[in-house]
N, C-alpha and C positions, 0 to 999 in steps of 0.2 A: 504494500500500500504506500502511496505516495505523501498520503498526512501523518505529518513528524519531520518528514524527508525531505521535505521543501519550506524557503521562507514561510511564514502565514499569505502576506499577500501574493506571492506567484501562486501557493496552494489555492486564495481564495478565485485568484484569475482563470486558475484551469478549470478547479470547479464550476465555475460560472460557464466555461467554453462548452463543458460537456454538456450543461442543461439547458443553453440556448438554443434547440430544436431542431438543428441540424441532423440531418439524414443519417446518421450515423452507422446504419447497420448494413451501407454500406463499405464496411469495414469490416464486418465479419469473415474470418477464419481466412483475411485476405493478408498478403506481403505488403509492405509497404514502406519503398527505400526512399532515402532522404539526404543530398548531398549537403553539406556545411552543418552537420547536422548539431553542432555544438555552437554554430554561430548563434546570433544575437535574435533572428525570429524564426528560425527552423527549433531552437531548442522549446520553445512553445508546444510546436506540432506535436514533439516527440512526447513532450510531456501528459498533451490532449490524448494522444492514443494512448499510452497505456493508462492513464486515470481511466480512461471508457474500457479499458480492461478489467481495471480492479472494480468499478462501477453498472458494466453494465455487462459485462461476460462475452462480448466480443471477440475476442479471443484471435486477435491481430496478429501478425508478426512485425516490431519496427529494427530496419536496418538502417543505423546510420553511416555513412561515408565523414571522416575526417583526416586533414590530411596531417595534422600535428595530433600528435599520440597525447602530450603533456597536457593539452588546455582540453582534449575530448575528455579524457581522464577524470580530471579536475571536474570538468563541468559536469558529469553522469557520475560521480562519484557514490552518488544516494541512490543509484539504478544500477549497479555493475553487476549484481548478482542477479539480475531476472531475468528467466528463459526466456519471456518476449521480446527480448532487445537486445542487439548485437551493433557492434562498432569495428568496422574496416576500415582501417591507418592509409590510407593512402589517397593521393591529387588525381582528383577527376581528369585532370588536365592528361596524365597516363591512358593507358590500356585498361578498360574495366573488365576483370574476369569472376564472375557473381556465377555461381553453377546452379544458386537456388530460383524458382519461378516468383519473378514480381509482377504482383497488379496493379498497384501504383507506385509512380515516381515522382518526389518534389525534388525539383533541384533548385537550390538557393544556396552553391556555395558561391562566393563572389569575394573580390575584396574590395569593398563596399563604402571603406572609408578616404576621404578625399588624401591623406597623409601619405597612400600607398601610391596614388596617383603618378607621384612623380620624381619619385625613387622603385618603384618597379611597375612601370606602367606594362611590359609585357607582361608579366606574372597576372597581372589586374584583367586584360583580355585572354588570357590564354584562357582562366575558367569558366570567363562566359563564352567564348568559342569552338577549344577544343573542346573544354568538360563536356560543353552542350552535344556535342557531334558525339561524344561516347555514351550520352548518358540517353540521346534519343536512338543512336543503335540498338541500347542494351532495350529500350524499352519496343522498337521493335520486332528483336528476335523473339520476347518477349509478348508479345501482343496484348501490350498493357490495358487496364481500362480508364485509367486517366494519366496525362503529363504536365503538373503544372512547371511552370517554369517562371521564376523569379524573374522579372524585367526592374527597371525603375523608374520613379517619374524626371529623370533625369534624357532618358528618351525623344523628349518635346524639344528640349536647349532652350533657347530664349524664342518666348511667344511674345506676340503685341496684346496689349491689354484688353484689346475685344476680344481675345482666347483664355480671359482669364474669369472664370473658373474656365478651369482647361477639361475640354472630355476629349475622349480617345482617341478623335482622328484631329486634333487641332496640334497641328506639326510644325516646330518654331526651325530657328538656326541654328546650330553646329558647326564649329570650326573645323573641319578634321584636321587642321594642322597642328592644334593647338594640343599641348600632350596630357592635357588634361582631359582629350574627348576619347581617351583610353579607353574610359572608362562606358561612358555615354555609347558611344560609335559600334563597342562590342557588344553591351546590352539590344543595342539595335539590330545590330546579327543575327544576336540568339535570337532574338522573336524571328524573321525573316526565315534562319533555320530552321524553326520550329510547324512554321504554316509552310514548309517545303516537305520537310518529316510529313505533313499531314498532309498533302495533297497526293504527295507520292509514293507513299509509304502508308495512306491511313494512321499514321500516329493517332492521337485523340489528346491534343494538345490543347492548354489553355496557358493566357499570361495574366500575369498579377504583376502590376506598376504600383508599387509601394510610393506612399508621399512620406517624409519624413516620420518616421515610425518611434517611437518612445520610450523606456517601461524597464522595469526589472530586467536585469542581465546585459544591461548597455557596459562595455567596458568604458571604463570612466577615462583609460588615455584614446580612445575613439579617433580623436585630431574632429569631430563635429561639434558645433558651437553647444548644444542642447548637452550633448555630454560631459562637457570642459561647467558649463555651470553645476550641471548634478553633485559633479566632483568638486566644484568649489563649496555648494553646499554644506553636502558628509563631510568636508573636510573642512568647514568652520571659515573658509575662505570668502574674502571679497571677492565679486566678479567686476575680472579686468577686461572691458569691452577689447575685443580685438580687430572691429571696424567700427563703421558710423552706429550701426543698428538697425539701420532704417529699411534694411531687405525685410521683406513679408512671408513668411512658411507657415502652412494649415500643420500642426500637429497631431499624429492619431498617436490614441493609447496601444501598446500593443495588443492586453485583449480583445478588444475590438479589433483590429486587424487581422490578429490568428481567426478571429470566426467567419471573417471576410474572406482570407485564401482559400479555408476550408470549403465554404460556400461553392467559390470556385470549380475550386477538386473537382468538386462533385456535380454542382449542377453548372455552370459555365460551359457556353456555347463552345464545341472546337473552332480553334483556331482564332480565337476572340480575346480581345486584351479587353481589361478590367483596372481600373484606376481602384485603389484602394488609399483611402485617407477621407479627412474630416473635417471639412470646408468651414464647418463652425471652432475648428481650434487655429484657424487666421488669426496670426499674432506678429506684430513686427518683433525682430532677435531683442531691440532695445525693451519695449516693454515686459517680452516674456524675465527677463534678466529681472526686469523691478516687481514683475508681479510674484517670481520664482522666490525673491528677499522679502518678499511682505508676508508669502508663507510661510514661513520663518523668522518671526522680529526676534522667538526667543534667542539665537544665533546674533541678531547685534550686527549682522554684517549691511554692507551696502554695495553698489555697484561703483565703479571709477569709471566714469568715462573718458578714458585717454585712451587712445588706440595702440594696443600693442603689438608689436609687430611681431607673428609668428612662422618664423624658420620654414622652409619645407612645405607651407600649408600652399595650395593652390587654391586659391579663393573662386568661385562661382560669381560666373555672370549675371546671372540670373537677380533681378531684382526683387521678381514675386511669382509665388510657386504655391498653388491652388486647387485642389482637383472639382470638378464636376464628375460625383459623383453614383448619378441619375442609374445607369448601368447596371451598376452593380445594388443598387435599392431595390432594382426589379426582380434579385434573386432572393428579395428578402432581407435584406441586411442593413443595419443602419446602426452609425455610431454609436455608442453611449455616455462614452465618458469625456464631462468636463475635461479640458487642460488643468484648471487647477486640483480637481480630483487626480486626476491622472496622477501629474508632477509630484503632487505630496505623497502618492501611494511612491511612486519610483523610489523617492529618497527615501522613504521610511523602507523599502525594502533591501537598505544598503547597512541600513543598521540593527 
């Protein structure tokens, strides 16, 4: 059982995942692999399946793929011994040789954070291209019954403000020269790969465009602004702006977002991208920063607004970043949680 074995609020969040209505028993006595599976919203998923194990007798099989043995470890540490869950060491970006039958496959390993961007910007597209080419093989030797496939809302690049709230087919500019569209460029691959997989191969592919995602199990050196505050928080720190503030990001909680992919999984159209995020947690970076310090006056801290210059970081062009939603409400699915609910569960689950 999973209660004891997880913080309270990641416990209360999966719990909530498994009783929000979702189809679930399509999961029954099914496989179901999962690449980056220790990352920041796969380890979610893995967590949802087996709680609907211990809850509801499902009786799943989850495989995760990671390719660092130390942090997959770390991270399942309170799951190592359950027969329904198994962890395979190695990069997508490889040869995948899996001898067991899967039915489903999520792939969301990526490296996701802008920090990686440009100090290993091949590493950053190798596993949204090759990973993606092996892991829609595996799934159609396979002959899976679903393929989600992690995109992000980084996809768009810079829209014009009549595209904002952005829905699916509202397509901005991308530099491809710039080494920052590593990251962006490859994400736009894999989906492209993915509705090729499906046209010509039958995959049964769907995509999930994450908007800035939130919530327990962020690592706090992330290099993203939302997590450089968290970390200033738990750690009694002022927050030192490191631009103006004035860029705009919709924040989703991740439980609400885990119940959003799963959605997907299952019932999303092949070959159909889906914006997932929370148009009502539209927040510019400088207010979230003040509203983030007023959740916490007991803490005494405040924000400096001086711009600090940080090393390495590749900043986004992007001035505002928004999803229209609409899509993905039609499968049922809608936000719940306030930003400030959110944010205060996040940090309370660091302590």
């Amino acid at each position: 059982m999973l209660k004891g074995k997880l913080h309270p609020v990641i416990f209360e969040d999966i719990n909530a995942i498994t009783s929000s209505g979702i189809d679930f028993e399509r999961f029954t006595n099914k496989t179901i692999l999962i690449s980056g599976a220790n990352g920041f919203l796969a380890s979610y998923i893995v967590y949802t399946l087996l709680h609907l194990n211990d809850t509801k007798q499902i009786n799943c099989k989850v495989i995760g793929i990671s390719r660092n043995k130390e942090k997959a470890e770390s991270k399942f540490s309170n799951v190592r011994e359950r027969s329904d869950f198994e962890i395979i060491i190695q990069d997508v970006s490889d040869h995948l040789s899996i001898d067991r039958k899967i039915d489903f496959v999520i792939h969301a390993a990526s490296q996701a954070s802008p920090k990686y961007y440009g100090i290993d910007p091949v590493g950053t597209l190798n596993a949204n291209v090759l990973g993606t080419n092996n892991l829609l093989e595996l799934a159609r030797k396979n002959k899976v019954e679903s393929f989600l496939y992690f995109s992000s809302s980084e996809v768009y690049g810079v829209v014009g403000e009549d595209k904002i709230p952005t829905k699916e087919n509202d397509y901005g500019f991308i530099d491809c020269t710039n080494v920052r569209s590593c990251y962006a460029e490859s994400k736009r691959m894999g989906e492209t790969m993915c509705v090729s997989w499906l046209n010509q191969y039958h995959v049964p592919v769907k995509i999930v465009r994450p908007f800035h995602t939130y919530g327990p199990g962020m690592l706090m050196d992330d290099g993203r602004v939302y997590a450089d505050f968290i970390a200033d928080i738990v750690n009694n720190r002022s927050i030192e702006m490191k631009s103006d503030g004035l860029a705009m990001r919709a924040f989703c909680y991740l439980k609400d977002a885990t119940e959003g992919f799963l959605n997907v999984l299952i019932k999303g159209n092949n070959g159909e991208a889906y914006n997932v995020g929370n148009p009502n947690g539209e927040i510019s970076i400088i207010d979230l920063a003040e509203k983030l310090v007023a959740l916490f006056p007991e803490k005494q801290i405040k924000v400096i607004k001086k711009q600090v210059e940080q090393k390495g970081y590749l900043q986004s062009t992007v001035q505002r970043n928004c999803p229209d939603v609409s899509k993905l409400n039609s499968l049922g699915w809608v936000p719940s949680t306030p930003i400030e609910i959110g944010f205060k569960r996040t940090v309370e689950s660091y302590l």
